[in-house]
N, C-alpha and C positions, 0 to 999 in steps of 0.2 A: 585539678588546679582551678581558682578561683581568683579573677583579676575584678577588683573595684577600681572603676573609674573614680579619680583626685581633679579632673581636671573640665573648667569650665567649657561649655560650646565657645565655637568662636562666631560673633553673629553682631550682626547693629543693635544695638539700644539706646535709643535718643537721651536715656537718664545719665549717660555716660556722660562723664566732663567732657565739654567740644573738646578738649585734643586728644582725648584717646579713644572716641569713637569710631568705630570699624563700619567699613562699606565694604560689600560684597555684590558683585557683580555677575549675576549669574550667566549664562549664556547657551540658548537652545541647542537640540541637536542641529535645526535645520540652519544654524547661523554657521556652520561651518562648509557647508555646501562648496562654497566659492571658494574658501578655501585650499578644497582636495582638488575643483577642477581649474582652476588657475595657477595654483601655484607649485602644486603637486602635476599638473599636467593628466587628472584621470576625467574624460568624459562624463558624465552624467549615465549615458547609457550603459555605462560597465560597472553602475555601481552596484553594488552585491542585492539580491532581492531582500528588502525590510529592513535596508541599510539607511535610516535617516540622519546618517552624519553622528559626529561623536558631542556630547556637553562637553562645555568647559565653564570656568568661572575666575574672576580675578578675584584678589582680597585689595581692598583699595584704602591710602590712607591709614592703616594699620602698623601702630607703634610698635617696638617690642615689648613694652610692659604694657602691653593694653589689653591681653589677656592672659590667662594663668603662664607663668613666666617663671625662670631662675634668672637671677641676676648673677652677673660674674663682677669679682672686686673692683674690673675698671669701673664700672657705674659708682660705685662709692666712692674712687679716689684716684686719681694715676699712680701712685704710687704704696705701696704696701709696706711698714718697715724703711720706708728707703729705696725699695725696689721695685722695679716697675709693675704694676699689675696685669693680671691673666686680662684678656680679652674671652667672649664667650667661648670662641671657636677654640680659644689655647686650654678649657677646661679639662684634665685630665678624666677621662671616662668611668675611671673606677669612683670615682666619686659619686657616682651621675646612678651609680645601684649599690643598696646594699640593706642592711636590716632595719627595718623599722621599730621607731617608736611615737606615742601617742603620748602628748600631754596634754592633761586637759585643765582648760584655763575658762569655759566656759561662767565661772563662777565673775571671773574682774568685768567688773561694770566697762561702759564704756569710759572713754579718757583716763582711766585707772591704769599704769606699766604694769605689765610682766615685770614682778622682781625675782631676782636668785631666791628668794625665800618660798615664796612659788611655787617654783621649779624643782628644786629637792622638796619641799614636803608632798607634789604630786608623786614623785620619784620614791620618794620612802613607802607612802600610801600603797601605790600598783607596784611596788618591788622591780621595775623594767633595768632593765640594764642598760647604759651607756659607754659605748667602747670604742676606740678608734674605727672610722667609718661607720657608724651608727647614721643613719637621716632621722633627724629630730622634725616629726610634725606638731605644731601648736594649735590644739583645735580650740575655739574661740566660740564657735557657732555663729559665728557672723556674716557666714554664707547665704544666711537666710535672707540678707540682703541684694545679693545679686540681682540685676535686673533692674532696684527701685533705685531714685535720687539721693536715698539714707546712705547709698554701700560705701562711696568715697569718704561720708561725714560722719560715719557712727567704728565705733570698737575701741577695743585696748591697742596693746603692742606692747613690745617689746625692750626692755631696759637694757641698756649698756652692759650693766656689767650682770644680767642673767645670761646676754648672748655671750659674751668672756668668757664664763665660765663652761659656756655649753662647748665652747671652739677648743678648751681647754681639756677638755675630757676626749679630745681627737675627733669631733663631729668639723665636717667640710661643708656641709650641706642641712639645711633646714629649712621650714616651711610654715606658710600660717594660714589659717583659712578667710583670710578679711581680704580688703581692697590693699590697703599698706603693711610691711613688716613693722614699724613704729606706731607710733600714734599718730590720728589722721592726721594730716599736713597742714591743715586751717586750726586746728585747734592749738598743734607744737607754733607756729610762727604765732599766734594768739598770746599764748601763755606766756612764749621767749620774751616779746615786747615786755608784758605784764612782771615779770621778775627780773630782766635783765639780766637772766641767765645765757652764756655764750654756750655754755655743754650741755644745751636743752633738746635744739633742733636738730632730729635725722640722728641721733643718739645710739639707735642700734645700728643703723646702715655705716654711720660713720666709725664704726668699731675695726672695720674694713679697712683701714687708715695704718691699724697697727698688726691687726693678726686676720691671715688669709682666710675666705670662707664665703659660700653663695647660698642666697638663701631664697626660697620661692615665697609669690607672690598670688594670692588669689585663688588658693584651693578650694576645694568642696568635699563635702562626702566626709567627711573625716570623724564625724559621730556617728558613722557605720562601721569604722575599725575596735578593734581592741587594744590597751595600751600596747601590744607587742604579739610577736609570732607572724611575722608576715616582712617580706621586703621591699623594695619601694623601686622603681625605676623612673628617671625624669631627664631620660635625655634630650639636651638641647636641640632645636635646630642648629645646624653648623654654618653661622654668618658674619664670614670676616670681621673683623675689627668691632664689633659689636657689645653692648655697653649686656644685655640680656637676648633671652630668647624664648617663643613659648615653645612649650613642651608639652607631650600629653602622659601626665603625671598617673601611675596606677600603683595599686599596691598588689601584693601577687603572693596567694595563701599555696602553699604548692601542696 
């Protein structure tokens, strides 16, 4: 068996927009010392020979979507249809695995959508099948940003009604490899003003609104797979009432 890691480190980088920079907090073996003999009540003198206490570390300040993530439908809308929307933790798990596919969109410029036209002619091209529970990856190569000040302000994304179609074909779950699922968010609020179009902004996220479906954010690796033969695993953490969550996303050649 052969697992490719999908899924960013989780770590500080000051490039990150201030509110979704992560602080990690590390903490020595010997800062736990006082720990074990105070609180635990174990002397010093009984501690086991080449025992210097255990690390720990916090993760501080860390959003859910501040690093590679699924999002659950509450984040796009309360309500679905009419009806109330999944929170992360209410995501049904069979969702969360199942066979993978690759599309590759490397070709759209940045601020260019993902259109349905797209997506099936990459789909005719590499012959992959799409079938209920399918996880749809959109490889973009825009990963190659992670790290710098570009990754929030540069890529494509994803059109309305390509994700429609994709949710339509019985996909619960998809992915993309950039900073956002849509088009960067300073360029859609940019352009909305500029056209005074109302069904500009958050266009694919807000798809959400009417048909169920989670879709990841911030992948990698994804120009190491092949358009198919391989399945995906990306289970959430499980956090109450929670809008996303990160996951450490692999694909898995068995």
């Amino acid at each position: 068996m052969k697992i490719v890691d999908l899924s960013k480190t989780i770590a500080y980088n000051r490039q990150d927009p201030w509110f979704m920079r992560i602080r990690i907090k590390h903490k020595p073996h010997r800062s736990s010392k006082g720990l074990i003999r105070f609180f635990l009540g174990l002397p010093a003198r009984l501690f086991p020979n080449g025992f210097e206490g255990w690390a720990d570390d916090k993760i501080l300040g860390m959003g859910v979507h501040a690093a590679t993530h699924i999002d659950a439908p509450w984040h796009y809308s309360p309500t679905v249809d009419g009806k109330p929307a999944k929170t992360i933790d209410e995501i049904p798990l069979e969702w969360c695995y199942g066979e993978g596919v690759v599309l590759n969109m490397t070709h759209k410029q940045d601020f260019e959508e993902i259109t349905l036209a797209d997506v099936q002619a990459d789909i005719a091209k590499t012959g992959v099948k799409i079938t209920p529970g399918t996880i749809v990856l959109i490889h973009t190569g825009r990963d190659k940003y992670v790290g710098t000040k570009e990754y929030a302000m540069r890529g494509t994304g994803m059109s309305a009604e390509a994700t429609h179609w994709l949710i339509d074909q019985g996909v619960k779950v998809m992915g993309i490899d950039q900073w956002g699922f849509d088009l960067p968010l300073k360029y859609m609020a940019q352009n909305a003003k500029k056209t005074g179009k109302k069904d500009y902004f958050w266009q694919a996220h807000l798809v959400g609104q009417q048909k169920e479906y989670c879709h990841m954010e911030q992948l990698v690796n994804l120009g190491a797979l092949p358009p198919s033969g391989f399945k995906v695993s990306v289970f959430p953490l499980k956090i109450k009432g929670a809008s996303a969550a990160p996951a450490r996303v692999v694909a898995i050649f068995e």
